[in-house]
KEKE-3310 file (N, C-alpha, C; in steps of 0.2 Angstrom, whole numbers, plus 5000, padded with zeros to 4 digits):
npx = (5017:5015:5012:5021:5015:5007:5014:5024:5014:5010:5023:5022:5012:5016:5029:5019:5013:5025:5028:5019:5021:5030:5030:5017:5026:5036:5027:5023:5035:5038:5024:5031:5044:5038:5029:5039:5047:5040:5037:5043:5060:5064:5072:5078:5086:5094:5100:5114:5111:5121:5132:5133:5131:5141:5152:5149:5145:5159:5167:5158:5158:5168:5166:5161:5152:5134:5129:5133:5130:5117:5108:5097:5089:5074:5078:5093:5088:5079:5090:5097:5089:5083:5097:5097:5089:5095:5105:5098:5090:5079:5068:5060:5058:5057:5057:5064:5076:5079:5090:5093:5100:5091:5087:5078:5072:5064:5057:5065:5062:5068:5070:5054:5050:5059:5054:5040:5042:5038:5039:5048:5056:5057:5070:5072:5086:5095:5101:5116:5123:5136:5131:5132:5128:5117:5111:5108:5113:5108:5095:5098:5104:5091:5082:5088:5089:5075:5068:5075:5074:5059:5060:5055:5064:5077:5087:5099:5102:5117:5120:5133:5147:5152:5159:5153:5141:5144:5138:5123:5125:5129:5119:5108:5113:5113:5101:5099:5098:5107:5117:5123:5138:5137:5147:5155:5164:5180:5191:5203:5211:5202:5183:5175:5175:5187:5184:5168:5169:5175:5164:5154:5143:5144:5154:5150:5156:5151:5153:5159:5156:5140:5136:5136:5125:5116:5120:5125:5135:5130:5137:5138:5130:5115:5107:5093:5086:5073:5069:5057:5051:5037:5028:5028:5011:5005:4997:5005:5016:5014:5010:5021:5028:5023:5024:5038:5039:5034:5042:5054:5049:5047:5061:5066:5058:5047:5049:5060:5052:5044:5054:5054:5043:5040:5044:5038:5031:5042:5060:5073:5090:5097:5086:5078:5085:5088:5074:5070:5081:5077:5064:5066:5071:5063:5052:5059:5062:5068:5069:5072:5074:5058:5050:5034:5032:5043:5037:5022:5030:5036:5023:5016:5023:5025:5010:5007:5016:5011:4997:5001:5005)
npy = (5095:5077:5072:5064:5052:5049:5049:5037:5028:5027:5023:5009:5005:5003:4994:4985:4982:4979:4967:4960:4958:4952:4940:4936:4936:4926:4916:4912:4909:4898:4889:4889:4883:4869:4867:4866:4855:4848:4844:4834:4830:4830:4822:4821:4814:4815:4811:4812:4806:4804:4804:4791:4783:4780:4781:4769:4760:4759:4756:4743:4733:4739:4748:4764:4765:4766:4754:4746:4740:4734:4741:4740:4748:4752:4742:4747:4759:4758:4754:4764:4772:4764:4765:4779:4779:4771:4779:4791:4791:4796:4803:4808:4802:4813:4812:4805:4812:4811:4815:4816:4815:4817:4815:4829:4829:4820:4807:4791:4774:4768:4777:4780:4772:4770:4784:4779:4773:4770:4788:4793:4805:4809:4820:4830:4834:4840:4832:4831:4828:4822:4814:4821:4828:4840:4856:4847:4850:4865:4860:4853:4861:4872:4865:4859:4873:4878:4871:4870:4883:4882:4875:4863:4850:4845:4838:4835:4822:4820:4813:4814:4820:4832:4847:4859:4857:4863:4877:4873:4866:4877:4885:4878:4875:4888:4891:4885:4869:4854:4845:4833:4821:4808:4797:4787:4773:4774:4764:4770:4785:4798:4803:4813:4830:4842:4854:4852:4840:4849:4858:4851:4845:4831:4817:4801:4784:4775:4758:4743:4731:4737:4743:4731:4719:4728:4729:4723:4715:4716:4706:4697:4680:4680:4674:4669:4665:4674:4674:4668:4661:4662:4677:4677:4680:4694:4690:4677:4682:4691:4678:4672:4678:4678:4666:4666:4675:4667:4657:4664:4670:4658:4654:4665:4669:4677:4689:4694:4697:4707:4718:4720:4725:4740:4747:4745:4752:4746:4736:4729:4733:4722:4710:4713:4710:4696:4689:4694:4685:4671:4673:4673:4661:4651:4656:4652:4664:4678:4697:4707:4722:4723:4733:4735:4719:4717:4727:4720:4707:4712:4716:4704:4697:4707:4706:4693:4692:4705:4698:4689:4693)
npz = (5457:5463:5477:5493:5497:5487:5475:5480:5480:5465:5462:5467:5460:5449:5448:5453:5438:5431:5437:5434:5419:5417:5424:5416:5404:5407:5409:5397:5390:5396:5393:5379:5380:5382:5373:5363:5368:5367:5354:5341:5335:5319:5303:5289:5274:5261:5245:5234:5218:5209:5213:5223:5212:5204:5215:5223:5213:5209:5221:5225:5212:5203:5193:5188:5178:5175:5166:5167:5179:5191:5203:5217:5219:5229:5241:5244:5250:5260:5267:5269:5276:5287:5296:5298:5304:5317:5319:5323:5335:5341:5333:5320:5304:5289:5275:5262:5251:5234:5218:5203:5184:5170:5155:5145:5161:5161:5167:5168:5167:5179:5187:5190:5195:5209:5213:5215:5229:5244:5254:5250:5238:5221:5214:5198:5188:5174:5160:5151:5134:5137:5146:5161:5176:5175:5185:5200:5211:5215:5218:5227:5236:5237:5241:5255:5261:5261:5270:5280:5284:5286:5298:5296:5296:5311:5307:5294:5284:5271:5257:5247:5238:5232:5230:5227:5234:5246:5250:5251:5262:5271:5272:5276:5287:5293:5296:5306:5305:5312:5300:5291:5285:5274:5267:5255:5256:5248:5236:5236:5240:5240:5240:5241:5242:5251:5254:5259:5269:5279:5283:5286:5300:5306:5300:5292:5285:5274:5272:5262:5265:5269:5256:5247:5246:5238:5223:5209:5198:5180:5171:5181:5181:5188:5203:5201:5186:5179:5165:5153:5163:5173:5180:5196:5205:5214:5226:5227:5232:5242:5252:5250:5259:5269:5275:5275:5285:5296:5299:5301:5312:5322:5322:5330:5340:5351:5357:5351:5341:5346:5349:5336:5330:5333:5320:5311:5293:5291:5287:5298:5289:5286:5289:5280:5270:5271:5271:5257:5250:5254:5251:5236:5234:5237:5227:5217:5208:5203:5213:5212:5207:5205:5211:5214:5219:5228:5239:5240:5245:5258:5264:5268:5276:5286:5288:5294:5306:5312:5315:5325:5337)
capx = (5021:5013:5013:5023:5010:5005:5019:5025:5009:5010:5028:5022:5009:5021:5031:5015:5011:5029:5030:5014:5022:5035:5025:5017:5031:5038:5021:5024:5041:5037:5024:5034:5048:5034:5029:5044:5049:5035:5038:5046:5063:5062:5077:5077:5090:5098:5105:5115:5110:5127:5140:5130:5130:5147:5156:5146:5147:5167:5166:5157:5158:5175:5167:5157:5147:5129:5126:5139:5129:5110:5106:5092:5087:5071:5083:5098:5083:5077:5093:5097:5080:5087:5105:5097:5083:5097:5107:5095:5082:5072:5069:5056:5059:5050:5057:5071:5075:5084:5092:5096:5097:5089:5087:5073:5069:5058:5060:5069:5059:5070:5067:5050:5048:5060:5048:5032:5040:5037:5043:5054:5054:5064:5069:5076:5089:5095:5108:5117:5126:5141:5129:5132:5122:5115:5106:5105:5117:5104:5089:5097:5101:5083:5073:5090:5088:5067:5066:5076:5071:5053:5059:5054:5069:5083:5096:5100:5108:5116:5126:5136:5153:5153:5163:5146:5136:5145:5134:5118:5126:5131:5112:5104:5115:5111:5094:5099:5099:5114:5120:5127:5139:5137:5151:5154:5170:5185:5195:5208:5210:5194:5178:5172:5179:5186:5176:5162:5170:5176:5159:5147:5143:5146:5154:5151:5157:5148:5156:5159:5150:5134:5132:5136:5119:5113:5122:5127:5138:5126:5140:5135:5124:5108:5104:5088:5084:5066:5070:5055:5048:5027:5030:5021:5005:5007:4996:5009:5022:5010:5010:5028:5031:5020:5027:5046:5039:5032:5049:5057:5045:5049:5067:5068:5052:5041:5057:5063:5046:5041:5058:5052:5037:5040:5049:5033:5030:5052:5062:5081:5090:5097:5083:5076:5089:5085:5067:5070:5085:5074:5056:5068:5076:5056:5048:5063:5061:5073:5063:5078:5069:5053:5046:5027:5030:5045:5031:5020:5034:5037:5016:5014:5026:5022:5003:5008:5019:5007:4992:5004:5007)
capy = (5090:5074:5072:5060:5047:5047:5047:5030:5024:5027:5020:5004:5002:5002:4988:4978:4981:4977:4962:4956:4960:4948:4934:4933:4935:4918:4908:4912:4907:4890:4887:4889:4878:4865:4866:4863:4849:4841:4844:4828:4830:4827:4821:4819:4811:4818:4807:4810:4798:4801:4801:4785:4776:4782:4779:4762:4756:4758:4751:4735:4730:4739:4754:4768:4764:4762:4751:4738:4734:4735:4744:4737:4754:4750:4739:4752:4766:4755:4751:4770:4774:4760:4767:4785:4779:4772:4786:4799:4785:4800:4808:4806:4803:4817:4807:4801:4816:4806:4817:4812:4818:4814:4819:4834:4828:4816:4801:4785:4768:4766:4785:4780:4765:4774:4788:4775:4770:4777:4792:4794:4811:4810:4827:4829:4840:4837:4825:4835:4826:4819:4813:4823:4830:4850:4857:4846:4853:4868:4855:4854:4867:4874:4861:4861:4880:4879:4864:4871:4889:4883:4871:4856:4847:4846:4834:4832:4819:4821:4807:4816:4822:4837:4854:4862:4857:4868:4882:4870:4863:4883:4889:4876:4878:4894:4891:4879:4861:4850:4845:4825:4819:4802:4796:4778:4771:4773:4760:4773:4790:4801:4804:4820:4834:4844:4859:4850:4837:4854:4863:4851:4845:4826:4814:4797:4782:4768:4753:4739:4727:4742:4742:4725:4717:4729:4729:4716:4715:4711:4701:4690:4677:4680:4666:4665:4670:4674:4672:4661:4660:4663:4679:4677:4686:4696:4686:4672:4683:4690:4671:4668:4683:4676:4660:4667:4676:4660:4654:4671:4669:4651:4654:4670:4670:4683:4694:4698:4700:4713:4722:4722:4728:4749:4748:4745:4747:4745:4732:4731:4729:4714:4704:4715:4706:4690:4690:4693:4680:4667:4671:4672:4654:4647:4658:4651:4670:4685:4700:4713:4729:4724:4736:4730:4712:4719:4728:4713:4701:4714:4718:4698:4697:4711:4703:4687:4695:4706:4693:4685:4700)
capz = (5459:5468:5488:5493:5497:5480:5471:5481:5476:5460:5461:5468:5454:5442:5449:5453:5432:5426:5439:5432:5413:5416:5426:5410:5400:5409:5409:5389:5389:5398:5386:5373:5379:5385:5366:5360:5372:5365:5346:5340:5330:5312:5300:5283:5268:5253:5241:5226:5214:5203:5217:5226:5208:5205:5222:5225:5208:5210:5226:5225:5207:5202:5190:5188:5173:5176:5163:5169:5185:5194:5210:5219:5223:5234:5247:5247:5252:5265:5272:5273:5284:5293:5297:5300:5312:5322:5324:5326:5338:5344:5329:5315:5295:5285:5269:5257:5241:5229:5215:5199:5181:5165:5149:5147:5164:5160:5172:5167:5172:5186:5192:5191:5200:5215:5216:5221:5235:5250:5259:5241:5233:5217:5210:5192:5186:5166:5160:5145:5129:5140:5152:5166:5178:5176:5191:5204:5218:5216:5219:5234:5241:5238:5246:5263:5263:5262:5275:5289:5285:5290:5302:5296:5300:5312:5306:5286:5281:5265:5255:5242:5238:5226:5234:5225:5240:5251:5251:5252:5267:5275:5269:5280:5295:5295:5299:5314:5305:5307:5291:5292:5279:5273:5261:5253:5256:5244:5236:5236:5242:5245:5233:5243:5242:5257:5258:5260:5273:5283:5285:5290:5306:5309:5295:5293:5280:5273:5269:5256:5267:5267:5251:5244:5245:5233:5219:5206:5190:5177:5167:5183:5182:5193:5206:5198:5178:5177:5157:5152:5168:5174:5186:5201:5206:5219:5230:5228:5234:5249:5255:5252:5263:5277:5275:5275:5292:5301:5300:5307:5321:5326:5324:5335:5346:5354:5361:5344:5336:5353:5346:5326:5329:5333:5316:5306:5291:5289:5291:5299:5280:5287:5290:5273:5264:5271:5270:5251:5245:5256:5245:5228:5233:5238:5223:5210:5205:5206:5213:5211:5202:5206:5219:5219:5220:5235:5242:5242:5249:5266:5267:5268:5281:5291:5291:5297:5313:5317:5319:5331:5342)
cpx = (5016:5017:5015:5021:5008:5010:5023:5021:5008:5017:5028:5017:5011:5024:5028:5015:5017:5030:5025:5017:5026:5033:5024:5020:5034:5036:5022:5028:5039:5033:5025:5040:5044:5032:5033:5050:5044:5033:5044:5053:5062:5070:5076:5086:5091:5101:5106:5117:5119:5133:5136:5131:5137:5155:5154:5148:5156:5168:5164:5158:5166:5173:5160:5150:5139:5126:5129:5136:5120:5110:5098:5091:5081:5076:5088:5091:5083:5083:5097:5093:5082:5093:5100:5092:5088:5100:5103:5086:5077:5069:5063:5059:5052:5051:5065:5070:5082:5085:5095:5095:5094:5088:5080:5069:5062:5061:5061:5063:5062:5068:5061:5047:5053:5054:5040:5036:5041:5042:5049:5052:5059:5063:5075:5079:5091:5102:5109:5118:5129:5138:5131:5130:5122:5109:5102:5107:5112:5100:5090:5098:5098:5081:5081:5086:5080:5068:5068:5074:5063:5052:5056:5057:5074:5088:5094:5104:5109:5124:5127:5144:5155:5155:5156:5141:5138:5141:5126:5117:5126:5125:5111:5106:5113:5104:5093:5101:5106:5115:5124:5130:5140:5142:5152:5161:5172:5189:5202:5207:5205:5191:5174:5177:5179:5184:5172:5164:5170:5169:5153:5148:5144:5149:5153:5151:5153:5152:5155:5153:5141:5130:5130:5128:5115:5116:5125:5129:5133:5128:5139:5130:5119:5107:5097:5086:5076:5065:5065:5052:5043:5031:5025:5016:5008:5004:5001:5015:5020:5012:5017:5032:5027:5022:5034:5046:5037:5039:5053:5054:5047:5057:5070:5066:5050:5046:5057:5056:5044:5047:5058:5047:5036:5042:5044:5033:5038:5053:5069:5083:5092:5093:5077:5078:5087:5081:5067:5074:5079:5066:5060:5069:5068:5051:5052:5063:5064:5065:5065:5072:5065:5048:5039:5029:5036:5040:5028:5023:5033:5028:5013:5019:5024:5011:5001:5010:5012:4999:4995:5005:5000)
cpy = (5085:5074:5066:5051:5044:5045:5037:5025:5022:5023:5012:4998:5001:4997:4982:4978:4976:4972:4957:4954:4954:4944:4931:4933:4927:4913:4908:4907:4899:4888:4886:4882:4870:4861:4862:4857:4844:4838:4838:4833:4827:4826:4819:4817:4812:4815:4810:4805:4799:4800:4794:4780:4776:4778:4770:4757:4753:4755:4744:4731:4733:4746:4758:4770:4761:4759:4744:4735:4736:4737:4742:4744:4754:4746:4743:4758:4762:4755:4759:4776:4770:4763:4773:4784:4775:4775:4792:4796:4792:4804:4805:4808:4807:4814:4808:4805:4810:4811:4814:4815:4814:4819:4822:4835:4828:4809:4794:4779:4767:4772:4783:4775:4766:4780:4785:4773:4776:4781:4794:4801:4810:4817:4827:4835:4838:4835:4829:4827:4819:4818:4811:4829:4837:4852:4856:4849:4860:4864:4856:4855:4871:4870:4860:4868:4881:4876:4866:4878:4888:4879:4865:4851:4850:4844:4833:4830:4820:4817:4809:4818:4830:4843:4857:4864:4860:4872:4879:4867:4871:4886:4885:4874:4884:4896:4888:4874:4861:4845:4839:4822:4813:4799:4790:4777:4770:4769:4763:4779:4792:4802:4809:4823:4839:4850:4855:4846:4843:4856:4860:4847:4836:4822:4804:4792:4775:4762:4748:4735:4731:4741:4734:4722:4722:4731:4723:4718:4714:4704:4694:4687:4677:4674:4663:4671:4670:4673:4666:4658:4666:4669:4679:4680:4690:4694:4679:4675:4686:4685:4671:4672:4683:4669:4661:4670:4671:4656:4658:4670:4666:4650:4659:4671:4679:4688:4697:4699:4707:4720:4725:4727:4736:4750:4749:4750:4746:4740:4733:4729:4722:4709:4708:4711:4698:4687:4690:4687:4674:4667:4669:4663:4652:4650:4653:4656:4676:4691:4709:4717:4728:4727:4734:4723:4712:4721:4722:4707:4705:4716:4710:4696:4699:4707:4698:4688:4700:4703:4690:4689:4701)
cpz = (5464:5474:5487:5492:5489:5474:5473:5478:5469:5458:5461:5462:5449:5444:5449:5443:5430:5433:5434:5422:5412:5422:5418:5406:5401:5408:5400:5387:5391:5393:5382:5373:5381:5378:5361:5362:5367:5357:5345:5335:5324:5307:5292:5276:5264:5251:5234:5223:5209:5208:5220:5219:5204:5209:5223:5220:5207:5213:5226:5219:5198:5195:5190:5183:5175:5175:5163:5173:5188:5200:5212:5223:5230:5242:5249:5252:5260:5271:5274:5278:5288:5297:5299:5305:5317:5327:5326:5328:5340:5340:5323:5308:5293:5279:5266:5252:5238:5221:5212:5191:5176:5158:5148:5153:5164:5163:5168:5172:5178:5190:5193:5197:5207:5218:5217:5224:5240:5253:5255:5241:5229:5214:5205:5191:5177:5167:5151:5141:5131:5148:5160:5169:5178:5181:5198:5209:5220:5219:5226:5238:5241:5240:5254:5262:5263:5267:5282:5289:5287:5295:5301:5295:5305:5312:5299:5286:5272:5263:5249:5243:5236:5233:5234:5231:5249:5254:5253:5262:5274:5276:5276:5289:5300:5296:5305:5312:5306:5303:5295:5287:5278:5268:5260:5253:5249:5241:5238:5237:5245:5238:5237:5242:5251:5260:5261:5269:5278:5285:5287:5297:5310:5302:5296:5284:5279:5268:5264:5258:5267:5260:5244:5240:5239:5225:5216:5198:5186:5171:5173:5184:5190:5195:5201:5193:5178:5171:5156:5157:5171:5179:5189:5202:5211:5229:5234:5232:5239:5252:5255:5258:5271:5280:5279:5286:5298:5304:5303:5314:5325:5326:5328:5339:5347:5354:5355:5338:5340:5350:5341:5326:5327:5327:5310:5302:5287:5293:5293:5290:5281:5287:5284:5268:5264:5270:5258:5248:5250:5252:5237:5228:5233:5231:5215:5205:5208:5206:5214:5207:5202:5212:5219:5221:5228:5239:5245:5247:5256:5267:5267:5273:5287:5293:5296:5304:5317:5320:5324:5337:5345)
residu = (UNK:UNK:UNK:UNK:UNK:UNK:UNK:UNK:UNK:UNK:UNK:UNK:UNK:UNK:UNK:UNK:UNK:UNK:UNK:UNK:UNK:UNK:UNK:UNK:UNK:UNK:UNK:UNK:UNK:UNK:UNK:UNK:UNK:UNK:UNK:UNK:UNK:UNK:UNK:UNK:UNK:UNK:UNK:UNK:UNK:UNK:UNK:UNK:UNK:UNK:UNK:UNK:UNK:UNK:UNK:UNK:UNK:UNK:UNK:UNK:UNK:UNK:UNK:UNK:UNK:UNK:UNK:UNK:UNK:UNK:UNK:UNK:UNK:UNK:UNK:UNK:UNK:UNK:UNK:UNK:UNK:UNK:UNK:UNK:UNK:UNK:UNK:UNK:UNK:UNK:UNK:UNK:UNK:UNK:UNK:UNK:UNK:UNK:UNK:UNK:UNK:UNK:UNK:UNK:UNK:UNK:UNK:UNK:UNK:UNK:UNK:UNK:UNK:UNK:UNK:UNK:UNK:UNK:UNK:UNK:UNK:UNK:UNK:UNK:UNK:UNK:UNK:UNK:UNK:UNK:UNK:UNK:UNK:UNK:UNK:UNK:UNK:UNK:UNK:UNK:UNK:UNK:UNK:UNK:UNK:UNK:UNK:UNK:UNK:UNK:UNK:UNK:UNK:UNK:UNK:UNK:UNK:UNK:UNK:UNK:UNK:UNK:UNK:UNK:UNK:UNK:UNK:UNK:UNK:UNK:UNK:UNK:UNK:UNK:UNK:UNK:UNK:UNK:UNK:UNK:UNK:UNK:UNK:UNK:UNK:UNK:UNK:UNK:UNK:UNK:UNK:UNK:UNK:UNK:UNK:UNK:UNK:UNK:UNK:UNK:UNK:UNK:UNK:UNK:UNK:UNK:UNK:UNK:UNK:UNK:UNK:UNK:UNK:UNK:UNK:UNK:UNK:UNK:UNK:UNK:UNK:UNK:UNK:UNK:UNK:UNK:UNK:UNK:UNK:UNK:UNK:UNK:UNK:UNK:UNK:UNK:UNK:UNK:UNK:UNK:UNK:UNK:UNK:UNK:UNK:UNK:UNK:UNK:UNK:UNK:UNK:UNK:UNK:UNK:UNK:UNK:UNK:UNK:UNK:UNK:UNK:UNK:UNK:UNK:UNK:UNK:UNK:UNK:UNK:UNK:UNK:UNK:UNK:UNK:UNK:UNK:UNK:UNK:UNK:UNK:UNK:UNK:UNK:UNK:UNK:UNK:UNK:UNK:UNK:UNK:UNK:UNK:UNK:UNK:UNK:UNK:UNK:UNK:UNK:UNK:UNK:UNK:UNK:UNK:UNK:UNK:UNK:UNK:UNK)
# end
């Protein structure tokens, strides 16, 4: 048996040990949450392409058929990065999935030309007989359930309807993210289903006016027929896009340039939209479906703004 003396002192070494154990235990802990203060949030957007061409298509030009109307895929994107960098301002885009199918998953000209633009991922599932879609509601809920099980988001937005994506939307809660639903306004009733409405974590709906600008009957005649008409270089459309900006500049001033600028290389869709029917009307050339010569018009803009700045 230790003598008294000793025993306290042994007593006392233990306290200094396990005070010092959790000392460091805490400078960890701060550490850790100092780390994590300083880790930016990240958000990223799920689109299904058949409820978005589905839903939209009904909504702005009265059906569902794909072959009845044009989506200006490029400017919708743009203008859903826009809408999600305002809700979620502190937050950084990891990127835009865009799901969609096709037959043997082999990409369609328009698939292909949505996946070069940036911050795009298109991911294919198959489009049977009765062309309708096989596999994608999987798609997506293996890249939520990858993405927040390693933390590389913490808000998904995701603009669909299908009941299916219930479990897509349960998977990637259950890592932490939350899960944002996006829906297109209905002429009539609803076009989600309500499982789905029920279980995710914020809803919200986008209107007629939203997606207007990018869709067009194509029984309607186009402002401008390129039919027979030289297409521009991409130079020409460079310039018209520093042009269109000189005149942004001088109608809004420094203030609203000083505003533009953090948004680089995106614009608001609003002044997206403008910026485009303004070059068509000076090119005498529609520039719908054209993603490089789009590209070109916003990288001739953006050059002009930022020499002035």
């Amino acid at each position: 048996m230790l003598p008294p003396r000793r025993v306290l002192r042994h007593h006392d070494d233990d306290l200094t040990a396990l005070h010092a154990r959790i000392d460091r235990t805490n400078e960890l802990l701060e550490r850790m949450l100092v780390e994590v203060a300083k880790t930016p949030s990240t958000h990223a957007v799920f689109v299904d392409a058949g409820y978005l061409y589905a839903a939209a298509g009904r909504l702005v030009t009265g059906t569902e058929e794909r072959g009845a109307f044009d989506l200006d895929a490029e400017g919708l994107i743009d203008a859903l990065i826009d809408r999600a960098r305002q809700i979620f301002a502190d937050s950084r885009l990891l990127r835009v999935y865009w799901y969609d199918g096709a037959r043997r998953r082999i990409h369609t000209a328009e698939q292909l030309a949505i996946a070069a633009l940036p911050d795009v991922k298109v991911r294919l599932g198959n489009l049977n007989a009765n062309n309708q879609q096989k596999g994608v509601d999987s798609l997506i809920r293996g890249d939520l359930e990858s993405l927040a099980r390693h933390r590389a988001l913490s808000d998904a937005v995701l603009l669909g309807g299908d009941e299916d994506l219930v479990s897509a939307v349960e998977s990637a809660q259950g890592h932490g993210a939350r899960v944002h639903l996006w829906g297109i306004e209905a002429p009539e009733g609803r076009n989600q289903a309500d499982p789905l409405l029920w279980e995710v974590d914020t809803q919200r709906t986008l209107d007629l006016a939203f997606f207007q600008p990018y869709l067009t009957r194509r029984a309607t005649t186009p402002s401008y027929d390129a039919t027979g008409t030289v297409r521009p270089t991409r130079d020409d459309v460079r310039f018209t896009g520093a042009r269109v900006a000189a005149q942004w500049l001088a109608e809004r001033g420094r203030t609203a340039l000083i505003d533009l600028l953090p948004g680089h290389p995106y614009l608001p869709a609003a002044d997206d939209q403008a910026l485009l029917v303004e070059a068509e009307r000076q090119l005498a050339y529609s520039l719908r479906g054209q993603s490089d010569l789009r590209r070109a018009l916003r990288d001739g803009f953006w050059d002009h703004l930022r020499t002035q700045y």
